[in-house]
Structures are given as C-alpha cells and as structure tokens.
C-alpha positions in Angstrom: -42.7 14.9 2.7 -42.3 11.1 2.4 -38.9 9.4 1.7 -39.4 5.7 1.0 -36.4 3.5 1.9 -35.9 0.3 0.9 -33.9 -2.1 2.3 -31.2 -4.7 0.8 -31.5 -8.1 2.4 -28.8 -9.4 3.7 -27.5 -12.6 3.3 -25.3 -13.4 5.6 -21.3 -14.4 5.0 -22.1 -18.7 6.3 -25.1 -18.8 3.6 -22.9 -17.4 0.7 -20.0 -19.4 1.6 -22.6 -22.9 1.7 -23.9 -21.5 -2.3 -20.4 -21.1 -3.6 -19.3 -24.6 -1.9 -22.0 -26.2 -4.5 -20.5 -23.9 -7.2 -17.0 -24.8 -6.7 -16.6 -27.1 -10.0 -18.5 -24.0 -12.5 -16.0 -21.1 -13.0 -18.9 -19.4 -14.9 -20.7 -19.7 -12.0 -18.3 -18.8 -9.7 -17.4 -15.7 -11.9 -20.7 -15.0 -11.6 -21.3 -14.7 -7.9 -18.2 -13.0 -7.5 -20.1 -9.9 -9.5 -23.0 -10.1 -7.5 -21.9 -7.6 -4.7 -18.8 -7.1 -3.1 -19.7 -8.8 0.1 -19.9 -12.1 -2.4 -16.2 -11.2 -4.2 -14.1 -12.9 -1.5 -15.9 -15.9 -0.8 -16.0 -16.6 -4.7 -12.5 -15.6 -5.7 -11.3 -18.7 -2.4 -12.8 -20.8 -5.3 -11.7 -19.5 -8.6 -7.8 -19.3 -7.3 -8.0 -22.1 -5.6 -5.2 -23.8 -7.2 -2.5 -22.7 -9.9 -0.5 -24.7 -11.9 2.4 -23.9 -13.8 3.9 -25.9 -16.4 6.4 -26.1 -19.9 3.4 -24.3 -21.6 2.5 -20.9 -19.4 5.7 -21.1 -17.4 7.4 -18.8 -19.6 4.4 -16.7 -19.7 4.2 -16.0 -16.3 7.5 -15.3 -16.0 7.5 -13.1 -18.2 4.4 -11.3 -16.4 5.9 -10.8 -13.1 9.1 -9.4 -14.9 8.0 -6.8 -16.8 5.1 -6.2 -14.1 7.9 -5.3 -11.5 10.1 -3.1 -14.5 7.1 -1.1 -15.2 5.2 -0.9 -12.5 6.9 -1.1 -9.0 8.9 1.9 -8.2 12.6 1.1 -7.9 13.9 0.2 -4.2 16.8 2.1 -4.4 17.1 6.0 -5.5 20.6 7.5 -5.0 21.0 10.7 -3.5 21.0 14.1 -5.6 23.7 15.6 -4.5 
C-alpha cells in the first residue's frame, strides 16, 4: 500500500514580511494575504493596524464599543461573598 504525501512549500517568515512591505498602501491586498495561511496573518495584520485615528466622527463610536464590550462581555472583577 502506497500513501502519497505532498508537501507545502514553505515560504519563509523574511520573504513574507519583504511581499507585504510592497503591499503596505492596498488594504485589499493586505486583507488578502492575511487569509492566505495563518503563518501570513501576523505579518499582514502589522500593516492593516498600523495606525488608528480617532476623531469628532468615530470617537463616540468607539467609545461606545469598548463600553458595552466590557458590560457584556468581561466578567465582573469583583463578586461578593455568599454568605
């Protein structure tokens, strides 16, 4: 009985990181490679969130994000005692 194996190439991490540096202006792109396999995720999401900016228009977006993503979805820090 014969098994045939195939083998991935590897690229490796100093290649992928030279790719995505000529992609860094395309989010599409970028968006892209970061699909590609997860060895490709980090180098591509450096470039996606490379910067944030908040101003009068999504300011009050985002905080209301992070408030009602710590109501509903971090446990509370403090739990009294049943006693």
């Amino acid at each position: 009985m014969s098994t045939l194996m195939t083998s991935t190439p590897i690229i490796p991490p100093e290649l992928v990181d030279i790719i995505l540096d000529h992609a860094h202006n395309d989010l599409f792109l970028l968006t892209a490679c970061s699909l590609v396999c997860k060895a490709w995720f980090p180098s591509a999401r450096h470039y996606i969130f490379y910067s944030a900016s908040l101003d009068a228009q999504n300011a009050s977006i985002f905080l209301c994000s992070i408030t009602q993503r710590a109501i509903f979805h971090y446990p509370p820090l403090y739990q009294p005692n049943p006693g």
